[in-house]
N, C-alpha and C positions, 0 to 999 in steps of 0.2 A: 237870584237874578231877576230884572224886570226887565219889560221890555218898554221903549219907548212909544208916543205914537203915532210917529213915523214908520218905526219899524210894522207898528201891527197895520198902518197904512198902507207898505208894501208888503206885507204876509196879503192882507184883503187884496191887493191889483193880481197875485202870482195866483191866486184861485180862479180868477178869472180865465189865467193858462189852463191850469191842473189842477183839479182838486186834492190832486196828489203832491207832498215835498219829504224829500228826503232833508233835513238840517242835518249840517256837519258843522265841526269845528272849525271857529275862526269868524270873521266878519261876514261872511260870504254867504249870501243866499242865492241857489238855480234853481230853473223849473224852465220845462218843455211841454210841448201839449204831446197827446198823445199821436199823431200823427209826426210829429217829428221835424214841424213845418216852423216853430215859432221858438227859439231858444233865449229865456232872459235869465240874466245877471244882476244882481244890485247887492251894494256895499251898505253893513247897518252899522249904527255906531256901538252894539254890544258883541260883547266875546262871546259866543255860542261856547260851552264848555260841554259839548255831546259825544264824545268819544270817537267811534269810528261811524257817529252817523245815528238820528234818531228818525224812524219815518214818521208820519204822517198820512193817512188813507184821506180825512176827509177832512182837509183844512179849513173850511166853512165851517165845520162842525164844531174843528180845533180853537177858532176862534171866536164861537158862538159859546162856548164854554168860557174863555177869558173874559166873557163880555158880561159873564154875572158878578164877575169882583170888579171893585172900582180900581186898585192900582197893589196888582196880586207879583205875589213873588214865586218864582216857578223857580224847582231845582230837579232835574234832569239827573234820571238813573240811566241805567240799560235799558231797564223795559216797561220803564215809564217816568212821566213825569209828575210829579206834587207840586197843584195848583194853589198857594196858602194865603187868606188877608185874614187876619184877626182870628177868629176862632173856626172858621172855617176852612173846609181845604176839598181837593177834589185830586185821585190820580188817576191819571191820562193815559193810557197803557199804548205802548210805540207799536205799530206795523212792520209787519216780516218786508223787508225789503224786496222782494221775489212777489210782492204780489201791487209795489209800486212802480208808476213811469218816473223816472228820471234821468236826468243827463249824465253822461255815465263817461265822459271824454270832454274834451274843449274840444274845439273848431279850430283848425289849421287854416285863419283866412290870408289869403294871398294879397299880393299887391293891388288896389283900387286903383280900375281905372276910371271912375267920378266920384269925386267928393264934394257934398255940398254940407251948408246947414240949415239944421228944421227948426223953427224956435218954439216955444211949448204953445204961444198963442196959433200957428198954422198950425200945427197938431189938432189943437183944439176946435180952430176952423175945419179940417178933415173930417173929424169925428160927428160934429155938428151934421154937416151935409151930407156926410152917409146917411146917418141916421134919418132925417129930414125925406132927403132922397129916396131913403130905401135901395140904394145900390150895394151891390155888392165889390166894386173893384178901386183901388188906387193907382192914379198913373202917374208915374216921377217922370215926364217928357223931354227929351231937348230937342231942340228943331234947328242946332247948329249955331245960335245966338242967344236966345232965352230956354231957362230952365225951368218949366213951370208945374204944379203938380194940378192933376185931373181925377176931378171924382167924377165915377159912371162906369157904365157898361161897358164890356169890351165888343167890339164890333156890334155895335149898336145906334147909329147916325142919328136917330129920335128921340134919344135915352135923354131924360134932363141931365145936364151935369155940372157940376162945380169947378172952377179951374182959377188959379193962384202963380200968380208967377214971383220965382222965389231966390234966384240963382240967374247968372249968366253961365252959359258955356259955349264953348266951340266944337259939339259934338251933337249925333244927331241919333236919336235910342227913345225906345215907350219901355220901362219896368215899371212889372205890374204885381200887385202886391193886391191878395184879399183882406178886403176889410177887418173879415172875421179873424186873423191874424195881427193887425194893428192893434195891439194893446199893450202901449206903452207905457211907464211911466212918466205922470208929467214933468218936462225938463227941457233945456235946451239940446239939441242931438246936432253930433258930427253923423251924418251919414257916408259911408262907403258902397260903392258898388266896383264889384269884383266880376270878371268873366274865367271859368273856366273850363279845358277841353277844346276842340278844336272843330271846326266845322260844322255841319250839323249836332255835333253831338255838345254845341259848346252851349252851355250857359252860366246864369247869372247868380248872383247871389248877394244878400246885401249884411250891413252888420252898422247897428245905431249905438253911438259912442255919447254920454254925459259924461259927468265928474263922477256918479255913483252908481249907472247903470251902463247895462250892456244888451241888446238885444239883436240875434240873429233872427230876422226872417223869408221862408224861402220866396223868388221872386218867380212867378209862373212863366210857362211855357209859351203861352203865345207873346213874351216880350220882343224888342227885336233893336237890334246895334247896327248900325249902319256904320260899322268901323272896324 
């Protein structure tokens, strides 16, 4: 089997979660950080043939090895892999799962009550102006008419910050998302944002929807819904 290089495009974005992946059988690649803050999904176009799961401890590593053949063919045991181009070949020996983070359940997300879309160009605007900035936070705002997103500090009134208006809505809410969490794959995204619990104990949650990827990230505590 080879892989595309797409796929090893998204194996390189899923290390910047975890340097950890467990592969399973099927199209399906997840990864979670180890905090448990940032959950992605993405569909590849090869058949993983891994049985009940191959892990991976150090996926930089995993793919710093593939990066010495030019367009190698890997075939996948139990407890390891054989890396082959020509007369060369290299095997990979898989990690005990007990000593990897990964997602270990799906997410039961509820009905959203906002949904906008992010296109891969304001993504790319976000990332820009953090970085530039130096902030640490994202604000997805509505102020009851316009839906705009804010880069900066949280309660910080001098902080530089960046802001985009991107959506209309009739609701009025700050979800605030750490930067260091934003690591998407680039794409156009359906966003949802979901509330649940009830009174103080209620909060938010959000989940970014492509054709090929999925990513849950958690949305911080000092957000607030005026609704």
């Amino acid at each position: 089997m080879k892989l595309s290089k797409e796929t090893l495009s998204k194996l390189k974005s899923f290390s910047e979660i975890n340097s950890n992946i467990l592969l399973t059988s099927g199209k399906i690649l997840k990864t979670v950080n180890p905090s448990k803050s940032l959950l992605g999904q993405t569909t590849i176009e090869e058949e993983l043939g891994v049985g009940e799961g191959f892990g991976i401890y150090d996926l930089n590593e995993f793919l710093g090895v593939l990066s010495l053949f030019t367009d190698p063919d890997l075939n996948f045991s139990e407890k390891f892999v054989t890396i082959n181009e020509g007369k060369s070949s290299i095997k990979y020996f898989a990690a005990n799962k007990e000593v990897l983070v990964y997602p270990v359940k799906d997410i039961a997300f509820p009905a959203p009550v906002i949904t906008f879309t992010l296109t891969a160009d304001v993504i790319n605007s976000i990332r820009r102006a953090a970085s530039v900035l130096n902030v640490s936070c994202i604000h997805f705002s509505g102020d009851g008419s316009t839906l705009s997103v804010n880069v900066g500090e949280v309660n910080n009134a001098t902080s530089t910050s960046y802001s985009t208006s991107i959506a209309t809505t009739d609701k009025t809410f700050n979800a605030i998302l750490k930067v260091e969490h934003f690591k998407l794959i680039p794409a156009d995204y359906q966003v949802d944002l979901a509330l649940i619990g009830e009174g103080s104990a209620r909060k938010c949650i959000s989940r970014f929807t492509s054709k090929e990827n999925m990513f849950y990230i958690a949305v911080e505590a000092a957000s607030t819904f005026d609704f």
